[in-house]
C-alpha positions in Angstrom: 139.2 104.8 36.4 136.5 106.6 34.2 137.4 104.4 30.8 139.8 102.5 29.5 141.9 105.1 28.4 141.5 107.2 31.4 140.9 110.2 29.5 137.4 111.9 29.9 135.8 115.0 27.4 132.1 115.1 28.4 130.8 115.0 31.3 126.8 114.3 32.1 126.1 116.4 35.1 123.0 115.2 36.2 120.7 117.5 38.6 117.2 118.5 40.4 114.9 115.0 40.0 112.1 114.7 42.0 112.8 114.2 45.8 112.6 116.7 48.5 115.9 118.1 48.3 115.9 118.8 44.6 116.2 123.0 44.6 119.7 122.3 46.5 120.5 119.4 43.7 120.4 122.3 41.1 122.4 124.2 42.9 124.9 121.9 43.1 124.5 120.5 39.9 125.2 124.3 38.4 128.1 124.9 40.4 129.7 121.8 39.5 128.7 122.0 36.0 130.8 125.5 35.7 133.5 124.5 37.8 134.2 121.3 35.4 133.8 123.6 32.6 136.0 125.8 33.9 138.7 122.7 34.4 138.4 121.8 30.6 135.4 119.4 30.2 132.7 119.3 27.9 129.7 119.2 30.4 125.5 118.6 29.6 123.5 119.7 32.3 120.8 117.1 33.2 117.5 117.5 34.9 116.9 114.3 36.4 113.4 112.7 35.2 111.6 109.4 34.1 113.6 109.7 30.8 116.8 110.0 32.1 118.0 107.0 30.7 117.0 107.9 27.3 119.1 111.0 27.7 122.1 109.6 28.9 121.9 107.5 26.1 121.7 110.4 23.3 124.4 112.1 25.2 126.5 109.3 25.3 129.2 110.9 27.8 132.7 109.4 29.1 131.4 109.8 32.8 128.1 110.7 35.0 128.6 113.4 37.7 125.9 112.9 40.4 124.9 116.2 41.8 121.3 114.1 42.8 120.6 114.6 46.7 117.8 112.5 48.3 115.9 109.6 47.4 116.1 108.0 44.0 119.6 110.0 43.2 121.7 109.6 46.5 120.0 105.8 47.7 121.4 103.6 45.5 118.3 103.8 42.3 120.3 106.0 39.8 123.7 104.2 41.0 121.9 100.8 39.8 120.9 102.3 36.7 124.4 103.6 35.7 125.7 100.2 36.5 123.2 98.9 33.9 123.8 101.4 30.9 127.8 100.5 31.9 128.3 104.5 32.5 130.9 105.5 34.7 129.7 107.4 37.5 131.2 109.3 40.9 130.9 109.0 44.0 129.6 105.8 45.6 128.0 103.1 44.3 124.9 101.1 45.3 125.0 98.9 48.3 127.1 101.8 50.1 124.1 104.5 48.8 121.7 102.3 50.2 123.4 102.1 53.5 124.3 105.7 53.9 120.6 106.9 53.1 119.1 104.6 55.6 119.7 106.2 58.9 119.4 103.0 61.1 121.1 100.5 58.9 124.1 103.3 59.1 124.0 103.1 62.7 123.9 99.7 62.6 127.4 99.5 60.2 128.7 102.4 62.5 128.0 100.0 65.6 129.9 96.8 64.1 132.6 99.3 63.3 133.1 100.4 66.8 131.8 104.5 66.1 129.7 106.0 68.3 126.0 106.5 68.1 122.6 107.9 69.4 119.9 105.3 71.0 117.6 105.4 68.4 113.9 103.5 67.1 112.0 102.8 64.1 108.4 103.2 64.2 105.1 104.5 63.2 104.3 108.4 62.9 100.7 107.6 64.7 103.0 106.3 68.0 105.0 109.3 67.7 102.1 111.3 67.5 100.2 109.3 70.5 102.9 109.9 73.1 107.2 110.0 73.9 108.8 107.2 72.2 112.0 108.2 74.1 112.1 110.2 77.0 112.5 113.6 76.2 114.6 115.2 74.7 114.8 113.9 71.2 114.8 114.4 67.4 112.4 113.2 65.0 112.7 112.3 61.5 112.4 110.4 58.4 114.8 107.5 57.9 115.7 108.1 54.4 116.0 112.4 53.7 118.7 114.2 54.1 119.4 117.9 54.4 117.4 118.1 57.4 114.2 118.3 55.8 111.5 116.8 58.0 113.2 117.3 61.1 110.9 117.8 64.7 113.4 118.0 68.2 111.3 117.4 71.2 112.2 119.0 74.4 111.3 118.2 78.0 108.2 119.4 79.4 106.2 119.3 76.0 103.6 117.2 74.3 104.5 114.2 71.6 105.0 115.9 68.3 102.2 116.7 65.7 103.7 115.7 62.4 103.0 117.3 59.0 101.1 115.3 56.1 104.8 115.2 54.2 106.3 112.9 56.6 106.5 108.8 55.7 104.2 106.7 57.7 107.0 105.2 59.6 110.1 107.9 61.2 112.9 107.7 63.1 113.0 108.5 66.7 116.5 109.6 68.2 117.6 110.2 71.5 118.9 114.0 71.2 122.7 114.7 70.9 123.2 117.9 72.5 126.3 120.2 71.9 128.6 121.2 68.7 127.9 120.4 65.2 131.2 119.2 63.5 131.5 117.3 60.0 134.2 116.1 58.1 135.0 115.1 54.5 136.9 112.4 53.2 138.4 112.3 49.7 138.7 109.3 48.6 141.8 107.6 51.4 142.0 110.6 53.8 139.7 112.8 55.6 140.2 116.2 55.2 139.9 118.8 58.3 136.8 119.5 61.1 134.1 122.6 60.1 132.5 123.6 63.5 129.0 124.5 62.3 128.0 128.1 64.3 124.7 128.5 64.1 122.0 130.7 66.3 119.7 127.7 66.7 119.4 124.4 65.3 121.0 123.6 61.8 118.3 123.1 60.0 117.4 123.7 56.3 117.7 127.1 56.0 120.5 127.5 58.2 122.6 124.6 55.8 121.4 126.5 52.6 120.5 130.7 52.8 123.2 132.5 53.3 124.2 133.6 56.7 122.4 130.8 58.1 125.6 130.1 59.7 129.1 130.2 60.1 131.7 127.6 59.2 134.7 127.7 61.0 137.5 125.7 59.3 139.1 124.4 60.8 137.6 123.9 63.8 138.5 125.7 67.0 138.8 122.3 69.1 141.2 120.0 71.3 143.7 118.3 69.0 142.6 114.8 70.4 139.1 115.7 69.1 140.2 116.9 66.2 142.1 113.3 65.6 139.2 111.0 66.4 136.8 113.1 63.9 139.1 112.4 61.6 139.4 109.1 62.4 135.7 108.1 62.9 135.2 110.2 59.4 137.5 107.6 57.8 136.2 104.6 59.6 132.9 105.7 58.6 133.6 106.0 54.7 135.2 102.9 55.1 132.4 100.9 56.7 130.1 102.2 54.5 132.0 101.2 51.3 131.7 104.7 50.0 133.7 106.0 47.3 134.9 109.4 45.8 134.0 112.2 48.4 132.0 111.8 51.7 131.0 113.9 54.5 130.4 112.6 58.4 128.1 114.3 60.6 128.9 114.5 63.9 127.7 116.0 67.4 130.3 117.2 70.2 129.2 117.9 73.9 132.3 119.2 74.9 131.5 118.8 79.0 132.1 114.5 78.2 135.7 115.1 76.1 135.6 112.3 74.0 132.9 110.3 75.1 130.7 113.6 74.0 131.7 112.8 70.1 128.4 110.8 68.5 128.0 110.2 64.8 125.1 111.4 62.9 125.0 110.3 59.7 127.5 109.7 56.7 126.2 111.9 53.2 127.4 109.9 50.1 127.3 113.3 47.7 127.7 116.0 49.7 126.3 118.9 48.8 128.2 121.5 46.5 126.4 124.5 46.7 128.0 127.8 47.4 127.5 127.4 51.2 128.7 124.0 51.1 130.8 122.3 54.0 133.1 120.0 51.7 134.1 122.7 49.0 135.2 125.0 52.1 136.9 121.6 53.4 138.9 121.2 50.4 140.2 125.0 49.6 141.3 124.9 53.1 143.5 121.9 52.3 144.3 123.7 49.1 141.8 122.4 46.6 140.5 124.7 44.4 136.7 124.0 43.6 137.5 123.3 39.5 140.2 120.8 41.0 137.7 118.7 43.8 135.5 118.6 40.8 137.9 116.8 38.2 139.0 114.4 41.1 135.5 113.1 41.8 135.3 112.9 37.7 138.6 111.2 37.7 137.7 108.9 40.2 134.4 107.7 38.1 134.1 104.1 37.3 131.5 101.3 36.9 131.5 98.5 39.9 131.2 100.9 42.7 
């Protein structure tokens, strides 16, 4: 898929930009750069800025490997641009960025797709900030970051939140999900296995990115008919979506409701692929080396995403 030939030399690894997840974007962009070195490709590092187009052009590589995370690199903006310069690129393209990165619209694909989700609102920090939205307990958060950054959970018996300057002028509201953290990838036509997320607390950014900010168990310690619809809502997820390459689904588990208990959280369009990463674990435990996931998602590059 990444050119006409099918054969790729240099690949354009491009990394960091400016949103609020770009110190974990380097450090996925790094690892990916030497693990696609290490499988035989020429690779140029990128730092993602207001030239980036002028780069790409001097570089002139065979395909694009997004290691963005955030706005502007996983929402559809750099996925438009690639379509422009005709650059093949991985992992999904821009509708199914778009969709992904905004949280309601996701829910609202998950809903017409029959996948469960958490009542949820859209509204302005000052009415989150005047009193409950929701009754207690429940998350807050912005609509368009991943990673968890930005995120407030509410719990009964206190006051409305108190939200810091960073946060956008209009946040989601979310009915709380209570129980086990579980994601999934899925590689292109086939989800891979379940990670139960074991954390002291809630899994938030330092708990996804320092290490020993928690323990992945892979695969996950659960019933087999749990195990079957994560995998199944992972894949009808991706699907919905339109995403391509590798994906990763988010979802809660409160074990006391069996399968009613399983709700979806979100669906990340470039996973990250940092040495604490969810996916990478995913895909050695199904017998993909890291070097190998990497030249898939190159192989799988193309334009018309």
């Amino acid at each position: 898929m990444a050119g006409a030939s099918g054969k790729v030399s240099c690949v354009a690894v491009i990394m960091g930009g400016p949103s609020a997840e770009r110190e974990v974007s380097l450090s996925t962009g790094n690892a990916c750069g030497n693990a696609l070195r290490e499988a035989g490709f020429q690779v140029v590092e990128v730092d993602a800025g207001p030239d980036l187009p002028a780069r790409l052009a001097d570089i002139s590589p065979d395909v694009v490997f997004n290691a963005l995370h955030g706005r502007w690199g996983e929402d559809g903006c750099v996925q438009g641009m690639l379509e422009w310069l005709h650059i093949p690129y991985t992992h999904s393209g821009v509708l199914a960025s778009s969709l992904a990165m905004d949280k309601q619209r996701t829910k609202e694909i998950y809903r017409a797709a029959g996948l469960p989700v958490a009542e949820s609102v859209i509204v302005p920090r000052e009415a989150v900030e005047a009193g409950h939205v929701l009754a207690p307990p429940y998350v807050v958060k912005p609509n368009n970051e991943g990673s968890s950054v930005g995120v407030y959970i509410v719990h009964p018996g206190s006051n409305a939140p108190r939200l810091s300057a960073e946060m956008p002028a209009t946040v989601m509201v979310e009915a709380y999900a209570p129980g086990r953290e579980l994601s999934i990838s899925v590689m292109g036509d086939r989800a891979l296995c379940v990670t139960d997320i074991i954390t002291d607390g809630w899994y938030d950014y330092d708990a996804k990115y320092k290490p020993g900010g928690s323990r992945h168990q892979v695969p996950a310690q659960i019933p087999a008919e749990i195990e079957a619809a994560c995998l199944d809502y992972a894949l009808r997820a991706h699907r919905a979506l339109g995403c391509r390459g590798l994906s990763r689904t988010d979802i809660r588990w409160d074990e006391s409701r069996g399968l009613d208990g399983l709700i979806l959280l979100e669906t990340n369009t470039q996973p990250g692929m940092t040495p604490t990463s969810l996916s990478p674990e995913q895909a050695a435990h199904m017998g993909i080396p890291f070097p190998e996931l990497c030249r898939w998602i190159v192989e799988d590059a193309s334009c018309n995403r």
